[in-house]
VMD Tcl script that builds the backbone (N, CA, C; Angstrom):
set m [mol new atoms 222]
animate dup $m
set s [atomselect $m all]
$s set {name element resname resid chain x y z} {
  {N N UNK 1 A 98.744 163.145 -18.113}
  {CA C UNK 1 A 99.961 162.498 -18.562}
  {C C UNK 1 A 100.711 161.963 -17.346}
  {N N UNK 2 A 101.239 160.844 -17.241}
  {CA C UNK 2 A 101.801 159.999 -16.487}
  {C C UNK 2 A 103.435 160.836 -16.164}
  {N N UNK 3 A 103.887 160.880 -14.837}
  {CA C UNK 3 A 105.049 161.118 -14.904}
  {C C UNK 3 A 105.818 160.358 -13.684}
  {N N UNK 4 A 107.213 160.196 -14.306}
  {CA C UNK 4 A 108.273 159.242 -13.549}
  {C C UNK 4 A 108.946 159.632 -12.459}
  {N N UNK 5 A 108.959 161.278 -12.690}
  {CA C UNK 5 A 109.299 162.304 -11.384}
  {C C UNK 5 A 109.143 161.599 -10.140}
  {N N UNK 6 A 110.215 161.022 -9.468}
  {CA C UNK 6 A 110.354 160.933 -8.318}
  {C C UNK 6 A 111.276 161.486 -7.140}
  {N N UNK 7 A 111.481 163.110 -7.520}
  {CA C UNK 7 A 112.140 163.878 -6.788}
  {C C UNK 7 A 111.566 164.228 -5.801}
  {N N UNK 8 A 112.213 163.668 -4.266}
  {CA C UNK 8 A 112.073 163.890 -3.152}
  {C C UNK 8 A 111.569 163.067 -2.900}
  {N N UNK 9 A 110.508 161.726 -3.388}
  {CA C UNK 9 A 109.874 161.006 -2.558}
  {C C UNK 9 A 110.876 159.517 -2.749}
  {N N UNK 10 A 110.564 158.728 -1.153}
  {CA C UNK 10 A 111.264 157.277 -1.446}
  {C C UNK 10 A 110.197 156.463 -1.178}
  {N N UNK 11 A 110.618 155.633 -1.649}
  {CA C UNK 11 A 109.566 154.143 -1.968}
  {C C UNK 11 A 110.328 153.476 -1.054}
  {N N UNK 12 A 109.629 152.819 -0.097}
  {CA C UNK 12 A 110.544 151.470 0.625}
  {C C UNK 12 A 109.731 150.362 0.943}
  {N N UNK 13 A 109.837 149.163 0.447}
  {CA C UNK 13 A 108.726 148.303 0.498}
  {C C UNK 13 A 108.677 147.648 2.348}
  {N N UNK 14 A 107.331 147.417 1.942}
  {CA C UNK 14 A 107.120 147.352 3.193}
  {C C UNK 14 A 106.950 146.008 3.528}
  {N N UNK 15 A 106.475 145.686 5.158}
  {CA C UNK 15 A 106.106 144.498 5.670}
  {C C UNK 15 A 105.499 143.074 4.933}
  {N N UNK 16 A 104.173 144.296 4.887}
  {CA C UNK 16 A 103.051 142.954 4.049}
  {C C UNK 16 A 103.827 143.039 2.671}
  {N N UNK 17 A 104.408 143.333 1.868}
  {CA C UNK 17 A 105.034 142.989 0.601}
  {C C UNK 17 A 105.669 141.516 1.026}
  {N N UNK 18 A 106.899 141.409 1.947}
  {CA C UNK 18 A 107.977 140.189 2.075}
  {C C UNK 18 A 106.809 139.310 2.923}
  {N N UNK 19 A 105.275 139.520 3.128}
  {CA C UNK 19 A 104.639 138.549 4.093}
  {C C UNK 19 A 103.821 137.748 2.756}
  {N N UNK 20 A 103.184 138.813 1.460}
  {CA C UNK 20 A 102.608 138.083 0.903}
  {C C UNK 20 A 104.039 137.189 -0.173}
  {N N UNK 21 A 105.022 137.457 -0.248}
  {CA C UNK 21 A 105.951 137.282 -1.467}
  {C C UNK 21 A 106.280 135.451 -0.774}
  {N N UNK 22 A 106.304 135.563 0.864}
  {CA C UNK 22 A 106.717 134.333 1.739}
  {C C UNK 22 A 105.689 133.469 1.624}
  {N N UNK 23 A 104.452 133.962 1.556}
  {CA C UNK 23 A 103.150 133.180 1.385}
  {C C UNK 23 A 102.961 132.186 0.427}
  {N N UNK 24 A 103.325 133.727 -0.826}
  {CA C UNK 24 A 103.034 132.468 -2.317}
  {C C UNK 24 A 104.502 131.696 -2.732}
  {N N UNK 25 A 105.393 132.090 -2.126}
  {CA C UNK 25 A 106.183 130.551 -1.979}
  {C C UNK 25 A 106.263 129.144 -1.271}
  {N N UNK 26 A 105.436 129.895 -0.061}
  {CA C UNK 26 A 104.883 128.477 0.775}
  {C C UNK 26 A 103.625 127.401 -0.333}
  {N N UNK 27 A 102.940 128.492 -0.942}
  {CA C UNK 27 A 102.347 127.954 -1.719}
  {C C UNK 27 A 102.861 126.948 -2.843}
  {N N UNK 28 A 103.490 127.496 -3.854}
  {CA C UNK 28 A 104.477 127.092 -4.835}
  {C C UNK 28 A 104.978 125.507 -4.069}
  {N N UNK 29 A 105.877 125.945 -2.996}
  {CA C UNK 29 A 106.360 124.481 -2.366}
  {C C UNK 29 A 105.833 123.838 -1.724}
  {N N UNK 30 A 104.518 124.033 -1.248}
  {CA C UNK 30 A 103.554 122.646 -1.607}
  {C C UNK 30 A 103.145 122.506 -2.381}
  {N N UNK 31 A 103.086 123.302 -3.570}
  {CA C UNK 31 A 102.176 122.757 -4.863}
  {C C UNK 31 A 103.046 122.000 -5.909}
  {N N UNK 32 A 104.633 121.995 -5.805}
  {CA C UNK 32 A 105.967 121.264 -6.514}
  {C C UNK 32 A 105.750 119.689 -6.123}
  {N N UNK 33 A 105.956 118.648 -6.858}
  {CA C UNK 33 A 106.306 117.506 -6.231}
  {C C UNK 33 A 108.284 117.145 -6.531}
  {N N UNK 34 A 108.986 117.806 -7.020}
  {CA C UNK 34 A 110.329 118.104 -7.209}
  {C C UNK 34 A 110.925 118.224 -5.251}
  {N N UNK 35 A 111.620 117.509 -4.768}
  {CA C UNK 35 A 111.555 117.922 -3.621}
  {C C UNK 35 A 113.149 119.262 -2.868}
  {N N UNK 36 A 113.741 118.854 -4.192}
  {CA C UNK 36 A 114.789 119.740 -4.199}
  {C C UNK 36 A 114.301 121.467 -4.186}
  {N N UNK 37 A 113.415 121.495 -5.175}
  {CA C UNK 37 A 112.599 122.886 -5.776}
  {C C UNK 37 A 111.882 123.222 -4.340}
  {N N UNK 38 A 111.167 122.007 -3.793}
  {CA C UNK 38 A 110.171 122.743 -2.617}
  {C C UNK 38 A 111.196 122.972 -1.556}
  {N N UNK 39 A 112.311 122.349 -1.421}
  {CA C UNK 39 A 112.911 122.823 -0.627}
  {C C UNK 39 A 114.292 123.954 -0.565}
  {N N UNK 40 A 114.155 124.805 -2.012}
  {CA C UNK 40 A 114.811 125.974 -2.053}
  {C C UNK 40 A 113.485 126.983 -1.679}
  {N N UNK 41 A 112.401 126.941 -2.601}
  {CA C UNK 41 A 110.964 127.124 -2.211}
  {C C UNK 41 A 111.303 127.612 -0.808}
  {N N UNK 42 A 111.086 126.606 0.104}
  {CA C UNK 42 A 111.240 126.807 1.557}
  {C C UNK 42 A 112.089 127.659 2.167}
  {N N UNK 43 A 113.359 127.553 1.851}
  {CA C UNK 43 A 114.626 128.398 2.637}
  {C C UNK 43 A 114.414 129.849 1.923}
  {N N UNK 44 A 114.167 129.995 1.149}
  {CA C UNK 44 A 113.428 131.291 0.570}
  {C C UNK 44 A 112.849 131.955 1.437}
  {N N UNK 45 A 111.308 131.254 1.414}
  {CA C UNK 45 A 110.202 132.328 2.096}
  {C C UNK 45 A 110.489 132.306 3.634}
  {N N UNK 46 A 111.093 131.233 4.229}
  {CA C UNK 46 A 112.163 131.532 5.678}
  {C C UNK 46 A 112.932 132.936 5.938}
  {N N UNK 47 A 113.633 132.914 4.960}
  {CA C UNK 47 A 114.574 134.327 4.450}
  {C C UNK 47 A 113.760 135.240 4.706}
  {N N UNK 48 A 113.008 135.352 4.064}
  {CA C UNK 48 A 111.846 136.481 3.705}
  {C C UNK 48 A 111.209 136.670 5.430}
  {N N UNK 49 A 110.922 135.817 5.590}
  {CA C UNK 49 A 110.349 135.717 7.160}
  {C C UNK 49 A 110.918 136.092 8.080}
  {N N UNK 50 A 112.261 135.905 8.111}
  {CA C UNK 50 A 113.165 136.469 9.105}
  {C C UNK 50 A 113.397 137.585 8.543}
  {N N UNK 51 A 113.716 138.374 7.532}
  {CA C UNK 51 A 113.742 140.168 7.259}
  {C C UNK 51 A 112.427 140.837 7.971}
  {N N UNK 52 A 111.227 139.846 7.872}
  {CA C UNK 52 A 110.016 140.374 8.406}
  {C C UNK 52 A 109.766 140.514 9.816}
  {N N UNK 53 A 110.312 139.694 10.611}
  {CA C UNK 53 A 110.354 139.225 11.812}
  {C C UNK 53 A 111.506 139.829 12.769}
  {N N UNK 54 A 112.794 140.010 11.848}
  {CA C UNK 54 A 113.670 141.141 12.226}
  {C C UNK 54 A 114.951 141.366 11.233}
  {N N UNK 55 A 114.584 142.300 10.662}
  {CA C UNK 55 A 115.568 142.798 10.176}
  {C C UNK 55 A 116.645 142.870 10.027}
  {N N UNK 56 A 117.407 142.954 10.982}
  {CA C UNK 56 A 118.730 143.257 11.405}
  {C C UNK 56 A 119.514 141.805 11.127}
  {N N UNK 57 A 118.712 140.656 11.602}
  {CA C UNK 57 A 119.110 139.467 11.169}
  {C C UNK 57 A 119.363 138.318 10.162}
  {N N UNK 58 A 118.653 139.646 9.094}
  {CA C UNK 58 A 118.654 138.973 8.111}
  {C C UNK 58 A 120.257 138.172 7.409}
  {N N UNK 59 A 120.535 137.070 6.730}
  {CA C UNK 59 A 121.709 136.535 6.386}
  {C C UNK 59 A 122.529 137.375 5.310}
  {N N UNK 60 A 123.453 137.264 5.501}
  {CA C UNK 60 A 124.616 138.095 4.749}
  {C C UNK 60 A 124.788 136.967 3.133}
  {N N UNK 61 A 124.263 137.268 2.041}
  {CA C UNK 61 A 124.015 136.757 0.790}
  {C C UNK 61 A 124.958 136.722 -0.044}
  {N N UNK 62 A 126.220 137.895 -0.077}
  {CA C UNK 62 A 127.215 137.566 -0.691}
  {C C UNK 62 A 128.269 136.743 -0.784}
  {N N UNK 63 A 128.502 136.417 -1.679}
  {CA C UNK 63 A 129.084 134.958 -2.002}
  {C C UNK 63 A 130.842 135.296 -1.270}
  {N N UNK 64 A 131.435 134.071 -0.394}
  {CA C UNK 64 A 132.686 134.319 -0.428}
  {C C UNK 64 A 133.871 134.038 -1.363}
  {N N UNK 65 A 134.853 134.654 -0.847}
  {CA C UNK 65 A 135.833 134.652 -1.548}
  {C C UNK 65 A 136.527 133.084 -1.978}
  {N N UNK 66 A 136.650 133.206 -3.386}
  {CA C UNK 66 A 137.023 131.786 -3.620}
  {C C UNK 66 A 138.380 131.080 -2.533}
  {N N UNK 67 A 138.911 131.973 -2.551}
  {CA C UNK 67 A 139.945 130.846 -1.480}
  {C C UNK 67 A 139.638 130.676 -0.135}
  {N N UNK 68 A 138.316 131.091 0.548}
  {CA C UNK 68 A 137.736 130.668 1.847}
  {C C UNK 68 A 136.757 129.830 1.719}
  {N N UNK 69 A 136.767 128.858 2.752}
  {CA C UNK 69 A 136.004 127.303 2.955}
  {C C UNK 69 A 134.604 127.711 3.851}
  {N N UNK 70 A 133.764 126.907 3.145}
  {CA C UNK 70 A 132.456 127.532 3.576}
  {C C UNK 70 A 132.567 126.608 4.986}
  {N N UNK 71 A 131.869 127.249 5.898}
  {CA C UNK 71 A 131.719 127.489 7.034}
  {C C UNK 71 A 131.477 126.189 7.232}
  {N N UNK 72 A 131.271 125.446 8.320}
  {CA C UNK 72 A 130.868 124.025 8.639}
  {C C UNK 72 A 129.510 124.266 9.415}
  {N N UNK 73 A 128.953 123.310 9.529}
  {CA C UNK 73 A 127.692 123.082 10.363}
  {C C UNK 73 A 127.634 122.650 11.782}
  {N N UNK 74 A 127.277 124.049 12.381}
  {CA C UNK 74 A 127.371 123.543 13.955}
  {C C UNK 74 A 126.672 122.088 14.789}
}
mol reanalyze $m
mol bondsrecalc $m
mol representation Tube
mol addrep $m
């Protein structure tokens, strides 16, 4: 019998998980001809690449506060 018991152990996904997840979106956005789609596609598995590549750097995702102006482009 199957059990859900997961007392004491942690699951933390690992490396190759965010390497293959970056892969088959590289895939996906060359396989789109939509160029908007391949290029969320893209900034995606980037994302993913940089958690893989380092961690610590990954981008801060939560949305700001409505009365602050999004940041400008250096």
């Amino acid at each position: 019998m199957a059990s859900w018991d997961t007392i004491g152990e942690i699951h933390v996904i690992g490396k190759a998980y965010f390497v293959r997840q970056a892969a088959i979106l590289f895939k996906f956005a060359k396989a789109t001809k939509d160029p908007k789609i391949s290029a969320a596609l893209m900034e995606k598995a980037a994302d993913l690449k940089l958690q893989v590549d380092d961690p610590s750097a990954s981008r801060d995702l939560t949305p700001p506060a409505p009365d602050i102006e999004p940041p400008s482009a250096p």
